[in-house]
N, CA and C atoms as an extended XYZ file, in Angstrom:
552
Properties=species:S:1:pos:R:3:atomname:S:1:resname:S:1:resid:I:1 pbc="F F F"
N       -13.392      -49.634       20.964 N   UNK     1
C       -13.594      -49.181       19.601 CA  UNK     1
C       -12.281      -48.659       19.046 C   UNK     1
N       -12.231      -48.469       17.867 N   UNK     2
C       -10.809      -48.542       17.104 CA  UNK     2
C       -11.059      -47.543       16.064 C   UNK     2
N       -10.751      -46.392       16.508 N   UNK     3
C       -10.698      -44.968       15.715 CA  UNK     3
C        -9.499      -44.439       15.042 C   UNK     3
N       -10.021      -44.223       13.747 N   UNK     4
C        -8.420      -44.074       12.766 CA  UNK     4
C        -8.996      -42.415       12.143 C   UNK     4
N        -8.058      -41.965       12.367 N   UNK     5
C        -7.896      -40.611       12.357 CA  UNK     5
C        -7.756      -40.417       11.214 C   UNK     5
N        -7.950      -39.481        9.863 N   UNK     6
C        -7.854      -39.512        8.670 CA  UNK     6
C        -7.448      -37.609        8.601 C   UNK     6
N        -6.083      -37.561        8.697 N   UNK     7
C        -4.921      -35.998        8.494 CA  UNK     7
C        -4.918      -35.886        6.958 C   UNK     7
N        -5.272      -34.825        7.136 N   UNK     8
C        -4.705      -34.050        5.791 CA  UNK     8
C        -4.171      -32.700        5.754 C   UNK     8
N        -2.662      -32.727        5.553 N   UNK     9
C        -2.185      -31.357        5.911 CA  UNK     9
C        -3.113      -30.486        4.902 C   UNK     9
N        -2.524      -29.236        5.354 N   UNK    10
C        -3.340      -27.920        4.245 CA  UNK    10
C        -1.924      -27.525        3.309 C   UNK    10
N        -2.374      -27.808        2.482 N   UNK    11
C        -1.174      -27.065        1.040 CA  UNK    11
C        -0.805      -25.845        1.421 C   UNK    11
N         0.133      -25.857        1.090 N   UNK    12
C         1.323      -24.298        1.062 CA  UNK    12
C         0.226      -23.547        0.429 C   UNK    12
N        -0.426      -23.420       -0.102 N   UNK    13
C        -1.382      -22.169       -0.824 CA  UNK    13
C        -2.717      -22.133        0.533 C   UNK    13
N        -2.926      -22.927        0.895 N   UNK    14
C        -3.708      -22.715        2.087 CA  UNK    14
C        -3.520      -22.081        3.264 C   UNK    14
N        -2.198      -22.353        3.791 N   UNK    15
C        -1.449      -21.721        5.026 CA  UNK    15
C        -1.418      -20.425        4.202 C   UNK    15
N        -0.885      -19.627        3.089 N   UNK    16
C        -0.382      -18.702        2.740 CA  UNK    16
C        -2.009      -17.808        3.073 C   UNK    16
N        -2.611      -18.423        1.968 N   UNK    17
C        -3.977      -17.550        2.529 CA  UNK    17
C        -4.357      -17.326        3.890 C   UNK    17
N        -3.706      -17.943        5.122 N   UNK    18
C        -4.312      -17.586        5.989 CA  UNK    18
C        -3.405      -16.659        6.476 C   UNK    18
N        -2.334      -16.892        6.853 N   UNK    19
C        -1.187      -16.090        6.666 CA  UNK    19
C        -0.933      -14.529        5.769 C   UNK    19
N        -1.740      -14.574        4.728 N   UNK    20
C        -1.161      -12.722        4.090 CA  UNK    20
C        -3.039      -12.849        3.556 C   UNK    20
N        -2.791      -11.965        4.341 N   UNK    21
C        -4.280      -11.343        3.424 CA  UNK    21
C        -4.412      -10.377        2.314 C   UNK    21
N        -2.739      -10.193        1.799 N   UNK    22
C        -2.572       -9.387        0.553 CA  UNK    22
C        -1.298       -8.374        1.103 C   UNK    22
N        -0.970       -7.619       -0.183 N   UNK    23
C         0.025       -6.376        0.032 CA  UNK    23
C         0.076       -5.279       -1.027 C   UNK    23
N        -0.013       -4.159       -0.823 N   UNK    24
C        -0.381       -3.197       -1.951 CA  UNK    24
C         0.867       -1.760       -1.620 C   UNK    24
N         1.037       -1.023       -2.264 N   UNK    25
C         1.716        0.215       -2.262 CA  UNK    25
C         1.169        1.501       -2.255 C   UNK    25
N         1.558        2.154       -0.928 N   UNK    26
C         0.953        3.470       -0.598 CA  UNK    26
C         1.799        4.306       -0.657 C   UNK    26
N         1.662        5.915       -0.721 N   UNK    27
C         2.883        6.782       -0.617 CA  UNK    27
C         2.282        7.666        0.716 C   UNK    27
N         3.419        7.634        1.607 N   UNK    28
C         3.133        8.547        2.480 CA  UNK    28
C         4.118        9.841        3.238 C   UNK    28
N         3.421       11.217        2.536 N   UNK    29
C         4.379       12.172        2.786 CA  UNK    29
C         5.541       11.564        1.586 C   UNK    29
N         6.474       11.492        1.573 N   UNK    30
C         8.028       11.771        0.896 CA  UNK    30
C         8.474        9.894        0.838 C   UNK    30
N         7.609        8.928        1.171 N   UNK    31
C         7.988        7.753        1.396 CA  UNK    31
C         6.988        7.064        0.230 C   UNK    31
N         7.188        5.989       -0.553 N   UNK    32
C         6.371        4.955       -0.863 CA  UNK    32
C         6.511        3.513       -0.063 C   UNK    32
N         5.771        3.355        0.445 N   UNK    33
C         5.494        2.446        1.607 CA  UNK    33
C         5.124        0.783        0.345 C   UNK    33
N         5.360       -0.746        0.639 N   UNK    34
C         5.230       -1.644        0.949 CA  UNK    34
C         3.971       -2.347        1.785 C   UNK    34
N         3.093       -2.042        1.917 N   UNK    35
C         1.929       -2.829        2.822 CA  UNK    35
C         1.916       -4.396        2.865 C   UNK    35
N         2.284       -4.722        3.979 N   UNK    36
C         1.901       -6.314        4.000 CA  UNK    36
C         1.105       -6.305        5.107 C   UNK    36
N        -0.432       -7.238        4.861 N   UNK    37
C        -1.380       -7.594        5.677 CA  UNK    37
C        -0.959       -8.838        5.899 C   UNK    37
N        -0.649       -8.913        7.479 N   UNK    38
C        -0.441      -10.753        7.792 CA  UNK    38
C        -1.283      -10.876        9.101 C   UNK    38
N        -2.302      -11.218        9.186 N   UNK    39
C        -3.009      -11.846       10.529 CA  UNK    39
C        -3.778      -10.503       10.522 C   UNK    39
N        -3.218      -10.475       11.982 N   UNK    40
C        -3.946       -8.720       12.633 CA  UNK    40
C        -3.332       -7.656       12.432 C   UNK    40
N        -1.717       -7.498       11.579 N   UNK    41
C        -0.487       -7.215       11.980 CA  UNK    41
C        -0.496       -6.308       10.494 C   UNK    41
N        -0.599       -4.833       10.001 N   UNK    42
C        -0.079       -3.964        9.315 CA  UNK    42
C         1.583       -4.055        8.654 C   UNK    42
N         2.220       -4.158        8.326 N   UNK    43
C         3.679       -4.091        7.970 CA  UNK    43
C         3.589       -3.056        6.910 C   UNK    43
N         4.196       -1.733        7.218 N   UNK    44
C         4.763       -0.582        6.392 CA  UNK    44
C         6.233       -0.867        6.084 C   UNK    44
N         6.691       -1.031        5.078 N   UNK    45
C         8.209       -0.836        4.675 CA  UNK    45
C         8.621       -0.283        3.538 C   UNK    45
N         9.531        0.927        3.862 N   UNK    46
C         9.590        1.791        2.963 CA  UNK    46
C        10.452        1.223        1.703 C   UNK    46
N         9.708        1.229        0.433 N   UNK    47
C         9.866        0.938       -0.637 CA  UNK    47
C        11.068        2.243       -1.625 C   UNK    47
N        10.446        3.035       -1.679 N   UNK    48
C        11.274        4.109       -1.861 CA  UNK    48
C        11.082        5.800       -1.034 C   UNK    48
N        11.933        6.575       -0.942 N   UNK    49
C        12.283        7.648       -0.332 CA  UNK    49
C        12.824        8.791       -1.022 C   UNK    49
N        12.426        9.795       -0.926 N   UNK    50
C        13.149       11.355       -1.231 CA  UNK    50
C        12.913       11.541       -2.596 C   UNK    50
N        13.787       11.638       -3.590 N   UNK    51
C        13.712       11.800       -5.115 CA  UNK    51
C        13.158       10.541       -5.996 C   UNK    51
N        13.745        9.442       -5.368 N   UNK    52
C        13.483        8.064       -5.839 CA  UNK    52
C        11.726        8.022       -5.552 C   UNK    52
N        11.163        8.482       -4.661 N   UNK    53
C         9.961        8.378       -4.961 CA  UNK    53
C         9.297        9.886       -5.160 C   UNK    53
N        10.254       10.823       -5.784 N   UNK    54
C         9.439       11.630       -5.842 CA  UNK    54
C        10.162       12.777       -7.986 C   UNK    54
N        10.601       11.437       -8.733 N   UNK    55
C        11.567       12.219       -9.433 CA  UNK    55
C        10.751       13.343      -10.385 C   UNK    55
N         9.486       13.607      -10.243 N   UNK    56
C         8.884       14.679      -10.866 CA  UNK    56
C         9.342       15.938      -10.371 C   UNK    56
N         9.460       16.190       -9.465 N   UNK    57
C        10.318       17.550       -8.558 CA  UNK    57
C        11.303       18.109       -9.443 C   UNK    57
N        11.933       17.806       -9.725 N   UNK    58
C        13.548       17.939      -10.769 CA  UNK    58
C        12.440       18.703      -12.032 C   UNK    58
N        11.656       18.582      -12.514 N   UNK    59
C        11.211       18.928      -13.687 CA  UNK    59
C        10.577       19.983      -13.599 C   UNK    59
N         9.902       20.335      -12.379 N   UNK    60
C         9.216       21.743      -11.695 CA  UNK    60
C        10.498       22.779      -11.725 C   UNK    60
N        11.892       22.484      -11.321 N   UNK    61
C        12.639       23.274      -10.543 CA  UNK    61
C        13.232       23.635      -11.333 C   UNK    61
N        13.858       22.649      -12.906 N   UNK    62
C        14.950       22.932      -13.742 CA  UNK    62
C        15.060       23.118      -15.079 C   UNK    62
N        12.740       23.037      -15.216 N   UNK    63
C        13.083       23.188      -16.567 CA  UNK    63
C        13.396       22.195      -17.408 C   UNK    63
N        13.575       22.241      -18.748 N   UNK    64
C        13.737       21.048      -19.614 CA  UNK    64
C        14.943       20.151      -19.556 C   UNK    64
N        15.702       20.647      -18.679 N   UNK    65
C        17.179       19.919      -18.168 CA  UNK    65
C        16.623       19.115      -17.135 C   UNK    65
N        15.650       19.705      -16.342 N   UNK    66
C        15.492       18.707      -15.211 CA  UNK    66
C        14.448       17.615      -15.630 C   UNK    66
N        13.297       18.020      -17.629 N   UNK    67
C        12.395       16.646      -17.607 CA  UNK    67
C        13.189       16.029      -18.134 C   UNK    67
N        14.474       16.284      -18.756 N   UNK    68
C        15.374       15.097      -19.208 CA  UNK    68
C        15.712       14.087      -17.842 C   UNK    68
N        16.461       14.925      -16.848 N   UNK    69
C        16.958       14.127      -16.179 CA  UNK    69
C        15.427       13.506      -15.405 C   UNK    69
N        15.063       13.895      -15.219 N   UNK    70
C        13.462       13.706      -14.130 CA  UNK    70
C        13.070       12.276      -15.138 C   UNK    70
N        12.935       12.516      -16.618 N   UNK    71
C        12.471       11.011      -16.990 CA  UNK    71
C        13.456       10.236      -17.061 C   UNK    71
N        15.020       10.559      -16.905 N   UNK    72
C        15.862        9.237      -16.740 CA  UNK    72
C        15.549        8.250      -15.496 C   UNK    72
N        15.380        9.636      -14.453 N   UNK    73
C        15.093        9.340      -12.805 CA  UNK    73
C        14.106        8.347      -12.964 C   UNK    73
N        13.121        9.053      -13.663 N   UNK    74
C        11.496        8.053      -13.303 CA  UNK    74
C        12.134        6.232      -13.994 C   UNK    74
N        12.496        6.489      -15.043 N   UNK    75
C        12.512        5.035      -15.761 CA  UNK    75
C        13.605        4.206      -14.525 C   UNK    75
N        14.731        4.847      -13.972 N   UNK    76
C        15.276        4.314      -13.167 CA  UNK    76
C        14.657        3.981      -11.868 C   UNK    76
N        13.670        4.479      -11.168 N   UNK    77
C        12.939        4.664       -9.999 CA  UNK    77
C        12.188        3.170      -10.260 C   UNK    77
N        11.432        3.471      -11.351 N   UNK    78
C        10.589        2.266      -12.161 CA  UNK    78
C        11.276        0.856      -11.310 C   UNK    78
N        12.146        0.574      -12.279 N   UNK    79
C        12.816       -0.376      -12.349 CA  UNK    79
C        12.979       -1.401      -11.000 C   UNK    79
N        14.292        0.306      -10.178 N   UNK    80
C        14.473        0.024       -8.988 CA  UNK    80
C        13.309       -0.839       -8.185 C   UNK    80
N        12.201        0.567       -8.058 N   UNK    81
C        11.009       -0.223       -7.184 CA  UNK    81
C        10.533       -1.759       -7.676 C   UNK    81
N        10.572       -1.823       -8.867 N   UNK    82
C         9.922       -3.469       -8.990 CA  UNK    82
C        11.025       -4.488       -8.733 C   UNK    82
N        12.246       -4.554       -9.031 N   UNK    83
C        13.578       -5.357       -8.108 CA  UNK    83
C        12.961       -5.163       -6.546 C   UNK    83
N        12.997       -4.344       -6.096 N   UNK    84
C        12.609       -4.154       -4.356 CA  UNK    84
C        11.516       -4.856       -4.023 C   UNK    84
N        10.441       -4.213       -5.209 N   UNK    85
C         9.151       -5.596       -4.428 CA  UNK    85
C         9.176       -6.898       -4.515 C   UNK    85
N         9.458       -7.464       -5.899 N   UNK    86
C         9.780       -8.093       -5.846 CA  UNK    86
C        10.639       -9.550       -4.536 C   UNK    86
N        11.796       -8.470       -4.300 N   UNK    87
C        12.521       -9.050       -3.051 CA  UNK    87
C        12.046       -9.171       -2.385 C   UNK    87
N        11.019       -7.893       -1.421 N   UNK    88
C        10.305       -7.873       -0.386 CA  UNK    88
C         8.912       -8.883       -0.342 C   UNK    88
N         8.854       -9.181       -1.600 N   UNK    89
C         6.991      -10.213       -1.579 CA  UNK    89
C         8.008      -11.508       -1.019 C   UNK    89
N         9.122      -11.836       -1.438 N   UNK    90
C         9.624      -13.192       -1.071 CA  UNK    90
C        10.054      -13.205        0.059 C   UNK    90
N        10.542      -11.832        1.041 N   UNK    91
C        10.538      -11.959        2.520 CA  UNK    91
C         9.623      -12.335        3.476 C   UNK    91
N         9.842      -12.365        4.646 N   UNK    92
C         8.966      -12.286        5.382 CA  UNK    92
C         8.754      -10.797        6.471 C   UNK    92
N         8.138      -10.455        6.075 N   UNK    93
C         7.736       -8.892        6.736 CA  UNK    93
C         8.242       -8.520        8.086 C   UNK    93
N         8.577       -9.383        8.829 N   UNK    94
C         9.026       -9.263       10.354 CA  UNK    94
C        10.515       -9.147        9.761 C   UNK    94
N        11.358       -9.658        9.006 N   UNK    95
C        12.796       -9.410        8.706 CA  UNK    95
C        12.837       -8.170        8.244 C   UNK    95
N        12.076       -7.522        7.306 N   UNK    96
C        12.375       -5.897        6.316 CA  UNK    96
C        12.362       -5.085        7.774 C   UNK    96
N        11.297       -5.118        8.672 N   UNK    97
C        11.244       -3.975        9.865 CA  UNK    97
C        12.981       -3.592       10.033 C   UNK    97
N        13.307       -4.605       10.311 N   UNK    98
C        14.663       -3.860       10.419 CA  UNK    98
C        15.645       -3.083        9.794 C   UNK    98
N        15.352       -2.940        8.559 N   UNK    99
C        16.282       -2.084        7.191 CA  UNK    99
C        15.718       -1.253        6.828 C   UNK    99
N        14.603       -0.503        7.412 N   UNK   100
C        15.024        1.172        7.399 CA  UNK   100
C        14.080        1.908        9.027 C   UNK   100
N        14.650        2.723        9.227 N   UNK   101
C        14.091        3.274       10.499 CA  UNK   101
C        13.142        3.565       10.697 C   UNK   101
N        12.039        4.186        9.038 N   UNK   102
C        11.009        3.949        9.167 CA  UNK   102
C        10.065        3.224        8.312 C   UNK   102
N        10.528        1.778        8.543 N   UNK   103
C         9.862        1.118        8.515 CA  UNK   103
C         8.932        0.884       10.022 C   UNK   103
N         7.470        0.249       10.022 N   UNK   104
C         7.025        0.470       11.338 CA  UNK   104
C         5.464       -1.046       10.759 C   UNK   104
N         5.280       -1.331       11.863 N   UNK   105
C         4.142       -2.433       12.215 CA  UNK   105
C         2.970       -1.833       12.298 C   UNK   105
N         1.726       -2.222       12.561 N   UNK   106
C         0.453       -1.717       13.286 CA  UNK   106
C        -0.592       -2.350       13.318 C   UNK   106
N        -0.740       -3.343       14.561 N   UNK   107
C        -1.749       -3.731       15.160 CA  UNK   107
C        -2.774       -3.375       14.661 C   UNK   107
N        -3.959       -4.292       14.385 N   UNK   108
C        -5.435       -3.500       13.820 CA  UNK   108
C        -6.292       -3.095       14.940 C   UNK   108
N        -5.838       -3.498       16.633 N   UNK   109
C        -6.262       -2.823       17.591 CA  UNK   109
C        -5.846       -1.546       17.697 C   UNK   109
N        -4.587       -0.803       17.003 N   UNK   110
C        -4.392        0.485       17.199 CA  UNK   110
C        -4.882        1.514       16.067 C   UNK   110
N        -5.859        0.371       15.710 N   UNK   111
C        -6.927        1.382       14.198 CA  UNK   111
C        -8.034        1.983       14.660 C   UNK   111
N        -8.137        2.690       14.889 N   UNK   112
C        -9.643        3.229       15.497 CA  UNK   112
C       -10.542        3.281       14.409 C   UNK   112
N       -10.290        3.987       13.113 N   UNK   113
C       -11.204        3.736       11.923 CA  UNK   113
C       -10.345        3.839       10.877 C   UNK   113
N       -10.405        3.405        9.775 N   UNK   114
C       -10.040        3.686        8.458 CA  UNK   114
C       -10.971        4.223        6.946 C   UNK   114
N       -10.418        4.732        5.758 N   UNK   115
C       -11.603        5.123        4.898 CA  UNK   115
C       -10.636        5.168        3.873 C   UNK   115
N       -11.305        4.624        2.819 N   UNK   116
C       -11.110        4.688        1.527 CA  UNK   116
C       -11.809        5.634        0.315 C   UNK   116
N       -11.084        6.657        0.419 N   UNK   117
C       -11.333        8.234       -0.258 CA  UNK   117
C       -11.252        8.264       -1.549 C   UNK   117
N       -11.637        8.545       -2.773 N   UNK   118
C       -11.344        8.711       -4.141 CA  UNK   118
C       -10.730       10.553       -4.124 C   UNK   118
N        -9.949       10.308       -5.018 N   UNK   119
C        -9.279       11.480       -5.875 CA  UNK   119
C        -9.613       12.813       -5.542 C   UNK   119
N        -9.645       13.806       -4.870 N   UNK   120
C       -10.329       14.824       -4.933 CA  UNK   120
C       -10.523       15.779       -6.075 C   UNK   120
N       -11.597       16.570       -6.647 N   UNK   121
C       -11.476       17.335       -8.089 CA  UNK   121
C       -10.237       17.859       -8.013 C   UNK   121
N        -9.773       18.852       -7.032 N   UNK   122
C        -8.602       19.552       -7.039 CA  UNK   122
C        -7.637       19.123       -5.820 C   UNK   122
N        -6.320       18.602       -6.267 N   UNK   123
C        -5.630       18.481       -5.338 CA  UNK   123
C        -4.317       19.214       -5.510 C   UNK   123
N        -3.176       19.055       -4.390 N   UNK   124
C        -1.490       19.559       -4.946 CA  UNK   124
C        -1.076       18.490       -4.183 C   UNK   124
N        -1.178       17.337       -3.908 N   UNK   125
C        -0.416       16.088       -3.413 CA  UNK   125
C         0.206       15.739       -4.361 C   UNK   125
N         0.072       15.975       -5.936 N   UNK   126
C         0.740       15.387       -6.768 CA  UNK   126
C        -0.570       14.323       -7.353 C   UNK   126
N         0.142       13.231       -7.981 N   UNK   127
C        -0.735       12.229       -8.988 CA  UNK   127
C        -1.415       10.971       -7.973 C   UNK   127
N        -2.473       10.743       -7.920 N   UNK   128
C        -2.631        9.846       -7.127 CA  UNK   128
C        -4.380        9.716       -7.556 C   UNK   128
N        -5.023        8.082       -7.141 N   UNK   129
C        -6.288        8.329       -7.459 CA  UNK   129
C        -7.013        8.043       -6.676 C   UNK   129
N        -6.360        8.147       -4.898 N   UNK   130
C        -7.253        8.105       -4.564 CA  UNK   130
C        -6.188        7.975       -2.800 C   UNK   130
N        -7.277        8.201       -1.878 N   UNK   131
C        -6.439        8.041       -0.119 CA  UNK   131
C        -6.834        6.613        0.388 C   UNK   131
N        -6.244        6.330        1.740 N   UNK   132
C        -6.498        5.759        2.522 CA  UNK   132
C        -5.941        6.340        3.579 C   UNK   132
N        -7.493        6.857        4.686 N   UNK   133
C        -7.014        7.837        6.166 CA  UNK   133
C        -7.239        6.606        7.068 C   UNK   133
N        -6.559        6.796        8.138 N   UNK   134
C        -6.093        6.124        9.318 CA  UNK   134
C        -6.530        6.944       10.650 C   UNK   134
N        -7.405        6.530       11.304 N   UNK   135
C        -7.652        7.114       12.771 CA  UNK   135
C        -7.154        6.367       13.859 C   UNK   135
N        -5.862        6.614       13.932 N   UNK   136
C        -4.853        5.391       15.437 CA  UNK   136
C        -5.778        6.113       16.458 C   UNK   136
N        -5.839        5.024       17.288 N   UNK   137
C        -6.359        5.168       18.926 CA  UNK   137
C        -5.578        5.953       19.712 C   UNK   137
N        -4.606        6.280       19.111 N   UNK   138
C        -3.808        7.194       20.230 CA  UNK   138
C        -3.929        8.945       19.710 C   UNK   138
N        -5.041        8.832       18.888 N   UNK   139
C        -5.169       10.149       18.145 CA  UNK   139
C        -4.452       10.871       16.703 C   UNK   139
N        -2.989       10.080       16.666 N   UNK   140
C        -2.508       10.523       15.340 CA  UNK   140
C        -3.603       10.023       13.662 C   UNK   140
N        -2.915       10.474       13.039 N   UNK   141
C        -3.759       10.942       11.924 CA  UNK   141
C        -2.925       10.155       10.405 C   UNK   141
N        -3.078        9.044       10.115 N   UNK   142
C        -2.124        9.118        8.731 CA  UNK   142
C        -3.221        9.162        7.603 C   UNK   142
N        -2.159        9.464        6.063 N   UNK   143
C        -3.232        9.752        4.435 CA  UNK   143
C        -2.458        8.896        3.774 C   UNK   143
N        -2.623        7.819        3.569 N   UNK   144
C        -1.562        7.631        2.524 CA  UNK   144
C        -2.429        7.777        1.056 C   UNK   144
N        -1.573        7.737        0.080 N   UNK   145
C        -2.027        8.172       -1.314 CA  UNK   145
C        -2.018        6.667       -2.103 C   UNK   145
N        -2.675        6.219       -2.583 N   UNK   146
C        -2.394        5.311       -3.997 CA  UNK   146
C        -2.470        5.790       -5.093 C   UNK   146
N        -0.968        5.369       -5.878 N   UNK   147
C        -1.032        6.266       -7.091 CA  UNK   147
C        -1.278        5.616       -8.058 C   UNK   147
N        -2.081        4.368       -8.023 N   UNK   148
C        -2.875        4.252       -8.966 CA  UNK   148
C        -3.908        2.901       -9.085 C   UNK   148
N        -4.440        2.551      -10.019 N   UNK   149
C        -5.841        2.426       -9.752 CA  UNK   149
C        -5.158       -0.104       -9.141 C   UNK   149
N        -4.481       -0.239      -10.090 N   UNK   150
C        -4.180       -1.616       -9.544 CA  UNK   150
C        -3.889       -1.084       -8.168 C   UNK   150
N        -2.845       -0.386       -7.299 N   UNK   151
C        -2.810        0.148       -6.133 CA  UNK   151
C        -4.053       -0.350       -5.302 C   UNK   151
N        -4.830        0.828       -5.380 N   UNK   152
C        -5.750        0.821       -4.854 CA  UNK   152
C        -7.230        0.018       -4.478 C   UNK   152
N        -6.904       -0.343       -5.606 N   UNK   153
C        -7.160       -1.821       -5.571 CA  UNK   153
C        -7.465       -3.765       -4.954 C   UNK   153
N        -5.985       -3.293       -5.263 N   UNK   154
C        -4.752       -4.194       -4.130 CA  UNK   154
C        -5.289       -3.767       -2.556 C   UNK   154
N        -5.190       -2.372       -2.085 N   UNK   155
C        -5.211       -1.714       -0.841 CA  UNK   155
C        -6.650       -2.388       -0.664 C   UNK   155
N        -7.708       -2.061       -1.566 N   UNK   156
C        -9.577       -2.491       -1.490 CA  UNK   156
C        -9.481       -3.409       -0.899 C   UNK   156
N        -9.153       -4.424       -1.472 N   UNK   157
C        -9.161       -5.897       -1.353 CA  UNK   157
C        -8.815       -6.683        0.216 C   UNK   157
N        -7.066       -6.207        0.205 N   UNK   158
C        -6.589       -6.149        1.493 CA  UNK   158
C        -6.801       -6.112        2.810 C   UNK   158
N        -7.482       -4.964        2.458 N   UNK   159
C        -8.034       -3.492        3.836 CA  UNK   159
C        -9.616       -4.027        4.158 C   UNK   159
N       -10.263       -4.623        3.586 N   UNK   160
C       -11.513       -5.368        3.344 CA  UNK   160
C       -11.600       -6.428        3.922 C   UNK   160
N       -10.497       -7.438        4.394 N   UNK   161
C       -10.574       -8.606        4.572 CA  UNK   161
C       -10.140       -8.466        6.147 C   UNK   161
N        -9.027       -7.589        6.725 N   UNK   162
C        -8.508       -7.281        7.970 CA  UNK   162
C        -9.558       -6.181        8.290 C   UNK   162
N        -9.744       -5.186        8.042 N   UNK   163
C       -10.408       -3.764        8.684 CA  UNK   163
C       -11.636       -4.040        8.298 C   UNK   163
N       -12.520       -4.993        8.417 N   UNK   164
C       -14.126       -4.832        7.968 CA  UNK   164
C       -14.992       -4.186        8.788 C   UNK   164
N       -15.010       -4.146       10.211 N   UNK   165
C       -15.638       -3.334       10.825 CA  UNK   165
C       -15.472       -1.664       11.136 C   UNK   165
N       -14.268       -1.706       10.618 N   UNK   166
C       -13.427       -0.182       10.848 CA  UNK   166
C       -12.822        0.311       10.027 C   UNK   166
N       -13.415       -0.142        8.321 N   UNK   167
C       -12.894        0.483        7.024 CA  UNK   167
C       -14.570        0.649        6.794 C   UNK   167
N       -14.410        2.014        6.222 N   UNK   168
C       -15.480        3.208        5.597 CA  UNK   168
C       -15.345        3.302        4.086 C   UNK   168
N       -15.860        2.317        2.846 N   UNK   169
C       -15.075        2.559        1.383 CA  UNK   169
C       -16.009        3.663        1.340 C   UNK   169
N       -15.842        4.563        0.660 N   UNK   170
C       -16.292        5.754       -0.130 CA  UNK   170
C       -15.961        6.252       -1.730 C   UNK   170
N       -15.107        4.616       -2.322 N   UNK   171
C       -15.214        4.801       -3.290 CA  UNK   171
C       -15.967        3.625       -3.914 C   UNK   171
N       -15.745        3.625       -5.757 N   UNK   172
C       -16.857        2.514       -6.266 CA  UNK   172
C       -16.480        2.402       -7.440 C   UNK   172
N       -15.800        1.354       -8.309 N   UNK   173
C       -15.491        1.555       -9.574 CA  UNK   173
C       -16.184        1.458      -10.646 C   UNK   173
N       -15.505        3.029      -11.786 N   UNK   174
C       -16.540        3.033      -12.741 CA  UNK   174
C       -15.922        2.731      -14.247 C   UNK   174
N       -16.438        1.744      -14.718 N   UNK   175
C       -16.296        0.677      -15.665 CA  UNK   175
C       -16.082        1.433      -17.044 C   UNK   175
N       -17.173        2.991      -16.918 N   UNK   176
C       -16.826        3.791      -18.407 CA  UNK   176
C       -15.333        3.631      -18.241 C   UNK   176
N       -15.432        4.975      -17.136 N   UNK   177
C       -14.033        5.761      -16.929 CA  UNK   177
C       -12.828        4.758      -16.740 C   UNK   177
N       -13.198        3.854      -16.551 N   UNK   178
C       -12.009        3.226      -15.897 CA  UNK   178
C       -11.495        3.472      -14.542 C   UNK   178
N       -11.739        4.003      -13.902 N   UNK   179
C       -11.108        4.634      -12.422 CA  UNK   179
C       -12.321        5.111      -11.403 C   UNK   179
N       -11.487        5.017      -10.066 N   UNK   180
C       -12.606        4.837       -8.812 CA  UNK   180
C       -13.064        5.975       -8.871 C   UNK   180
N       -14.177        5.958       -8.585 N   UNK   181
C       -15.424        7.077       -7.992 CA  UNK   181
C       -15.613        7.139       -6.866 C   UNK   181
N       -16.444        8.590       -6.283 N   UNK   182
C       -17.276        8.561       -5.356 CA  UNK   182
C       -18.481        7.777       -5.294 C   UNK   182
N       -18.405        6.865       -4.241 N   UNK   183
C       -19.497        6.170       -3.964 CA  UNK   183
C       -20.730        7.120       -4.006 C   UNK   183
N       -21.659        6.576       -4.747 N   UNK   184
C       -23.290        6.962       -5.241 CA  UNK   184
C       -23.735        7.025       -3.664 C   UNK   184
C-alpha cells in the first residue's frame, strides 16, 4: 500500500501561542518587573528600579519643587518604560535574565499556590488596583502589585492559562465602576 503523508507546518502565530502564554507588568517592593509566561517557565525582568519606578517620592519629600520635578520624572519614566518593553516583547526571555541581577526565572513547580487579590479599602503601598501573592514551595512569600487595571488584566489572563490549578482569583470585574472587585 502506498501512503502519502499530507504536512502542514503550524504558522508562526501558532508556535507563538504555544510558546508565550502572555506577559504583563508587576511592581515588586522598589522594582517594576516584566512577566513573561513561556511553557512552565515564569520570567521576571526588571523593567524599572529605584526612582524610575518610583518618581512620586520626590513630591512627598520636596514639596512643590519636587511635583515639578516628580512630573518631569514621571513623563520621563513613562516613556523610558514603553522603549524597554517594547525591546523586551521582541526578545527572547532567556537572553534579558542576564542584564540585571535581579532579574530571576520560576518554574510553576516551585508555585505552591498563587491568588489574585483586588485593591484593599486602605492601603500605603502606594497606587495599585490590585495583588498577585505567590506561595514558593520553599516557603518564601512574594506580593507583587499591578498598577493598573490593563495590568492586571494582562496578569488574569496569563496566570489563568499556566497556574489553573494553583491560582485562587478573588477578584471580578465591575463594568459600572470600571475596575476589579472583590469576588461576590
Amino acid at each position: 500500500m502506498n501512503y502519502s503523508a499530507i504536512t502542514t507546518s503550524p504558522s508562526s502565530d501558532q508556535i507563538k501561542d504555544v510558546e508565550t502564554a502572555g506577559s504583563f507588568t508587576a511592581k515588586l517592593s522598589s522594582r517594576i518587573y516584566r512577566v513573561y509566561v513561556r511553557r512552565d517557565d515564569f520570567f521576571f525582568i526588571v523593567l524599572a528600579e529605584g526612582l524610575s519606578a518610583n518618581p512620586q517620592t520626590l513630591t512627598v519629600h520636596l514639596g512643590l519643587l519636587g511635583f515639578l520635578i516628580g512630573a518631569m520624572m514621571k513623563k520621563r519614566a513613562k516613556k523610558k518604560k514603553a522603549d524597554a518593553t517594547q525591546r523586551m516583547d521582541q526578545t527572547d526571555p532567556e537572553q534579558l535574565l542576564t542584564e540585571n541581577k535581579h532579574n530571576f526565572r520560576l518554574h510553576t513547580s516551585e508555585i505552591g499556590e498563587g491568588s489574585i487579590e483586588p485593591r484593599p479599602p486602605i492601603t500605603f503601598d502606594g497606587h495599585q488596583v490590585g495583588y498577585w501573592k505567590l506561595l514558593l514551595r520553599d516557603g518564601k512569600k512574594k506580593k507583587f502589585q499591578f498598577e493598573n487595571n490593563d495590568d492586571m488584566a494582562a496578569g488574569l489572563q496569563a496566570l489563568s492559562k499556566c497556574l489553573n490549578g494553583n491560582l485562587k482569583v478573588n477578584v471580578e470585574w465591575d463594568e459600572k465602576k470600571k475596575k476589579f472587585k472583590k469576588k461576590a
